[in-house]
N, C-alpha and C positions, 0 to 999 in steps of 0.2 A: 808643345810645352814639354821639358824633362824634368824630372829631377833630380836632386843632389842637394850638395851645401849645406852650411850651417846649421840649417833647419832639423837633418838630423842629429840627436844628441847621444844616442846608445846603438852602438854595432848591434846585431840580432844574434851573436854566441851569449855577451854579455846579456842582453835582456833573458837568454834563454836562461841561463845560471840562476838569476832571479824569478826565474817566473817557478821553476824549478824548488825552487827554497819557500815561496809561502802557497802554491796551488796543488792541488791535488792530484798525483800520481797518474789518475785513471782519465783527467781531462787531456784526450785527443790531441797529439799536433800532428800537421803533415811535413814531409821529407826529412830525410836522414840530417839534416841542415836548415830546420826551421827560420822561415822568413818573417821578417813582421811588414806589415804593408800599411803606409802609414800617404799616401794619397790616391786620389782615385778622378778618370776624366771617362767620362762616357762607359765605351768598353775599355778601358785600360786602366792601370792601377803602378804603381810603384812602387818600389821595398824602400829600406832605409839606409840600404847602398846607392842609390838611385836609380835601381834597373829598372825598365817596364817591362809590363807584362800583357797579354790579351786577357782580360776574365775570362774564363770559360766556364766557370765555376758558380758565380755571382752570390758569394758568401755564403753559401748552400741554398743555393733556387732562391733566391731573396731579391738582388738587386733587379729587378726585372727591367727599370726604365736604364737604368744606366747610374754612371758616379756622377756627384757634382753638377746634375741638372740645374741650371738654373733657376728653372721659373719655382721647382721644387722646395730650393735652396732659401730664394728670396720669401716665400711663404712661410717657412717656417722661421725663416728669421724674422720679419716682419709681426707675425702671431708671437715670437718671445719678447717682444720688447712691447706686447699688451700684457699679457697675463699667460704662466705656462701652468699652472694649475690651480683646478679651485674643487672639486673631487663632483662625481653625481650627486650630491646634495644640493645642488644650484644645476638652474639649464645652463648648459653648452652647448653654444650654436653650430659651430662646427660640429659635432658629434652627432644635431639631429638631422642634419643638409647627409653627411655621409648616410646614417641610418637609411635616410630616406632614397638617397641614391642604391647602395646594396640591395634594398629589400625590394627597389622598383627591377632590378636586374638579376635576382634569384628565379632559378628555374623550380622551385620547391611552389608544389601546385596545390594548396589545401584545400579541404571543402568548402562550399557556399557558405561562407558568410564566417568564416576565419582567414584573419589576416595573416602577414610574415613578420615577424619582427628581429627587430638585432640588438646583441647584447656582449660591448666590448668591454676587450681584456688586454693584457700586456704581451701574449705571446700563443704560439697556437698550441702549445701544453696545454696553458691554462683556457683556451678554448674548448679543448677537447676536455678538459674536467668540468668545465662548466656543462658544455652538453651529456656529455655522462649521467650529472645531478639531474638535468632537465629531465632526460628520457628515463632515468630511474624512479623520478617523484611522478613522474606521470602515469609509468605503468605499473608504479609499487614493484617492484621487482629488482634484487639486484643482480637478473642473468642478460650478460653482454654476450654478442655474438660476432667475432672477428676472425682476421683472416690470416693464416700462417705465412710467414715469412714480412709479417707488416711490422709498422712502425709508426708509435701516434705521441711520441714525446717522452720526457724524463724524469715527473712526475709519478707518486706514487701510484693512482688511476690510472695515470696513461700507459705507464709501464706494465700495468699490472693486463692490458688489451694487447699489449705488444708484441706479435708473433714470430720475434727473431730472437734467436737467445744472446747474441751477441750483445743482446740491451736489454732482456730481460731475464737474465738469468737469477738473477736475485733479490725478484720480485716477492713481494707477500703480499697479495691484491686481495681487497676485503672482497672483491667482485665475483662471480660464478663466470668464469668464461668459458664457453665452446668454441673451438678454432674451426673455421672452414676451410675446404683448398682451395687455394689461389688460382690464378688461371697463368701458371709461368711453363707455359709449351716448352720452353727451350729444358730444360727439368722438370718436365710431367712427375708430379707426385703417385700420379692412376698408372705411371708405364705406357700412356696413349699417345696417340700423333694424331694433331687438328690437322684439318677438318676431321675426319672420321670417325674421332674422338667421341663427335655428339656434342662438344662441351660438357662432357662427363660430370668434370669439377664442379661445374656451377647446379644441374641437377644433382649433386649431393647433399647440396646445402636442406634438402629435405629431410635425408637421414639425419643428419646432423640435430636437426629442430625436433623426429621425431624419438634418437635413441641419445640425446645426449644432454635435453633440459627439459623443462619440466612443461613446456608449453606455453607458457607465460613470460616471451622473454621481453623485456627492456628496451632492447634495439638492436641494431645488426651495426657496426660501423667498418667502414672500408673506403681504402684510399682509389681512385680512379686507375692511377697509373701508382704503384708501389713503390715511394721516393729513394728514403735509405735502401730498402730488399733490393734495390740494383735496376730502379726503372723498369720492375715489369710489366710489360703493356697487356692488358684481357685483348681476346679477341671482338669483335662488334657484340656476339651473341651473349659473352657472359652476363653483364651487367641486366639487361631488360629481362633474361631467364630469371636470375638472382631476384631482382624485385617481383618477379610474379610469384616467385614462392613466396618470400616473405607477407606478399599482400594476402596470400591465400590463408596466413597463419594470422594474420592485422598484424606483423612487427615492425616499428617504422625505421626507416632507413637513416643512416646518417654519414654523409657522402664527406670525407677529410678532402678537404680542398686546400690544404695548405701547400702543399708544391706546385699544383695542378690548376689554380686560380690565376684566374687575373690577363685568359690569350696565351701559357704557354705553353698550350700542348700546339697554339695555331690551327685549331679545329672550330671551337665558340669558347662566349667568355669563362667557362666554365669547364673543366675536364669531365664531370659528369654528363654531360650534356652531348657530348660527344660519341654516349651511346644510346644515346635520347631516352634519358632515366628522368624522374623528377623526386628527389628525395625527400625527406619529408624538416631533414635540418641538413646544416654544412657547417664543418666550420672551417676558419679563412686563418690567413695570418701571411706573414714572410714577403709574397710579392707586393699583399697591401698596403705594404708600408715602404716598401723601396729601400730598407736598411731602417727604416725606424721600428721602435717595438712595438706592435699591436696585433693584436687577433681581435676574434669575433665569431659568435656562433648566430647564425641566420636560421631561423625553425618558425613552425607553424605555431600561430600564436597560444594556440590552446597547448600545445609543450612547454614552452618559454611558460607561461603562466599558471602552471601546474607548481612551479614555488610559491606559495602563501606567503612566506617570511618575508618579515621585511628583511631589506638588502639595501648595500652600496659598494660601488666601484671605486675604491680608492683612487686609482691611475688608471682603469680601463674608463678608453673616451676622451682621454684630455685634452685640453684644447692644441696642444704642441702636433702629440700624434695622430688625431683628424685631418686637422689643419693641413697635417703632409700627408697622410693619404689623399684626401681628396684633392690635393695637389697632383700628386702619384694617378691617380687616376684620369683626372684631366690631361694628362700625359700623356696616356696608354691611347685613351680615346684620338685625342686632337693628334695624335701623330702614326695612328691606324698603325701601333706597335702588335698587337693581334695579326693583321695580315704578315705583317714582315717576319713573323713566327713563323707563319705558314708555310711561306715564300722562301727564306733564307733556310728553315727547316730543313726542306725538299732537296734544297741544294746540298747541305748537307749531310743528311741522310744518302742523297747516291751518291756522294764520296766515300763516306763510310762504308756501305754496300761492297762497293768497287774494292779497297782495301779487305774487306769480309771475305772477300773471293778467292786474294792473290795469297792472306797470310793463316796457317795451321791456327796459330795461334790467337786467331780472332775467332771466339765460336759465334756469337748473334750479335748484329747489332739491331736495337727495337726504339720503339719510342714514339713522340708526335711530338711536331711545331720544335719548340726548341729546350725539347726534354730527352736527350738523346742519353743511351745505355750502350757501352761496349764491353760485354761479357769476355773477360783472359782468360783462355784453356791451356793447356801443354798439348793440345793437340783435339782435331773435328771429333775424333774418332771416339776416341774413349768422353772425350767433353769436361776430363777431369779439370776443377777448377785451378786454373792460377795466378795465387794472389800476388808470389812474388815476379810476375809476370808485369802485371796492374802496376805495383810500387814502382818498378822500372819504369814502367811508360810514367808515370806521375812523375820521375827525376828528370827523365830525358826531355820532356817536354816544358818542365820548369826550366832548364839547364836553357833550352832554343827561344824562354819568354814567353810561354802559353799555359796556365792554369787549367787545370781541370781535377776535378772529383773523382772519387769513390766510394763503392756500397755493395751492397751484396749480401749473402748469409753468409760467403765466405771470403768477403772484399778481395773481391778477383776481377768486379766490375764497376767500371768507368761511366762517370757522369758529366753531360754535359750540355749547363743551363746556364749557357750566355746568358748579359742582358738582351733585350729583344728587338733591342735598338742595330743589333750586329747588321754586317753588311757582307753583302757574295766573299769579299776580298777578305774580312774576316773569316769568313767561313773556311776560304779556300787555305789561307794561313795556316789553321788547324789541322786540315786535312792532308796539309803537305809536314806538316810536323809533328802527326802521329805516322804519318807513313813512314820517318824516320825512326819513330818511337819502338814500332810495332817491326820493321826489321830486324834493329837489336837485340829485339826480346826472342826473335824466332831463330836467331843462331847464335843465340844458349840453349835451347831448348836439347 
């Protein structure tokens, strides 16, 4: 299927003029020639000239099953033509079936005789500020411990955790945050090189708790795999060193799962899991929905129930957005989209590799399943970042039909989170048209 035709009614300069005149300055677009993309079929998408395109991108790590899924498509239509809202003041049965599905597949292991429970919301912002409130009211404490160069949303709390200044530079966070170091080898914050390292980074987190909060903190939160910071992947040992300090101090953990959920790293369902951690909350969002809005914070019940007050979820839960997750999820599952993460991942990953090798200007490429980072340098040697390295591959590769992301602290790095549904031939697509991408950019250099 293509398209074209009629159906389009505003060129993408014109819409851009308008979009221009009532939104805000600071809201993001990509290429020097902004596209609008106005249909979508599996892995592929269309602008509103009619070109297509590969996702590679999947509306930032979101679309994970694919465009236009069917059976997805037919459920949510089917659930609006009953009722698409009625708020958490009435059961909604879709919301307890998913509840009940999440919290039977959360690797969050609490003690005898507290349960897991879930508490949905519209986006994983407001995920990550709902468990904020959880772990705050539970430990009385408003000191957060997070990780430098991260990224937990756009809200006032989330921003105010957010260890990249590129997004949080103008913050006023009512919060006490201590930043940790991350675990990004490729720019060691310590000057060290893994192995040998020790895992340095992650045994710091002890100074950190003992010379920089008061002992009584709130929670620690961190993303598995560091989504916007440019995909940077810990090594195995970070994460399980990480929680044994914490447990040594009782802080409980709260593992961001919002890129990293749902088989795409193609490790297990969950990116934390992957370094066989068991957090103590998560919170979800982006691939749970498959492009619809919703988040979720999954925590040990005695957290979640540490708010007294009574409470309602306007829109978090409602029957429209369950309804397609748990669509979304029966998708993942019954078409074993986790393996082909894993599978199509590997593949490629040693494309990329293989390009890693031949061009200056490709310094790392890292990741898992099909959460892949490709770090622009101006060169191995020096490692200096380059962003407008990254823009160029983002042009060339939109110019040849293939989407792809960027991120980084100094957007110099490439991302790229098909849906999961991709295939070898997809893969290789990519791989043959960053290899073009990534010549260009190496004689300018």
């Amino acid at each position: 299927m293509t398209g074209g035709g009629a159906e389009f009614l505003d060129d993408a300069a014109e819409l851009l003029g308008r979009h221009r005149d009532v939104l805000p300055n600071w809201l993001a677009l990509y290429y020097k020639e902004p596209i609008e993309l106005v249909r979508g079929e599996g892995t592929r998408v269309w602008d509103s000239s009619g070109k297509e395109y590969l996702d590679f991108f999947g509306g930032i790590v979101t679309t994970i099953s694919g465009h236009a899924i069917d059976r997805i498509v037919d459920a949510l239509r089917e659930q609006a033509g009953k009722i698409a809202h009625t708020s958490t003041l009435y059961l909604i049965r879709p919301m307890v079936e998913l509840a009940e599905r999440l919290t039977a597949r959360s690797p969050i292991a609490p003690p005898d005789g507290v349960d897991v429970k879930a508490f949905f919301v519209g986006s994983g912002t407001e995920a990550v500020e709902a468990a904020l409130l959880f772990a705050t009211t539970w430990r009385r404490s408003n000191e957060i411990i997070a990780l430098r160069n991260s990224y937990h949303g756009r809200s006032f709390g989330a921003v105010g955790i957010t260890g990249n200044r590129g997004w949080s530079a103008t913050s006023f966070s009512p919060l006490n945050v201590s930043y940790a170091v991350p675990a990004y080898c490729y720019r060691c914050p310590l000057h060290l090189t893994y192995p040998e390292c020790g895992v340095a980074c992650a045994e710091d987190l002890r100074n950190v708790i003992e010379t920089t909060t008061s002992g009584e903190v709130a929670a620690m939160i961190a993303e598995p795999i560091q989504g916007v910071g440019g995909f940077v992947t810990p090594p195995p040992e970070y994460f399980p060193i990480v929680k044994g300090i914490l447990d040594e101090y009782g802080i409980p953990f709260i593992a961001d799962e919002v890129q990293t959920g749902f088989g795409r790293t193609g490790v297990t369902y969950w990116g934390i899991e992957g370094y066989d951690v068991q957090p103590d909350a998560m919170v979800i969002a982006k691939g749970h929905g498959n492009g619809m809005a919703i988040g979720a914070v999954l925590s040990r019940a005695d957290m979640m129930e540490s708010l007294k007050a009574n409470s309602i979820s306007t829109f978090g839960g409602n029957p429209l957005a369950t309804t397609f997750a748990l669509a979304n999820l029966d998708n993942i599952e019954e078409q074993d989209l986790q393996h082909n993460a894993r599978r199509v991942g590997k593949f490629l990953m040693d494309g990329l590799k293989e390009l890693e090798d031949r061009y200056d200007v490709v310094g790392e490429v890292r990741g898992k399943g099909l959460m892949l980072g490709v770090e622009m340098v101006r060169d191995g040697g020096s490692r200096e970042p380059h962003a407008e390295g990254a823009a160029q591959v983002m042009e060339v590769t939109k110019d040849r039909g293939v989407l792809v992301g960027k991120g980084g602290l100094y957007g110099n790095v490439l991302r790229l989170s098909p849906p999961l549904s991709i295939t070898e031939e997809d893969a290789a697509r990519a791989i043959e048209t960053l290899d073009v991408a990534f010549r260009e950019v190496q004689e300018k250099v």
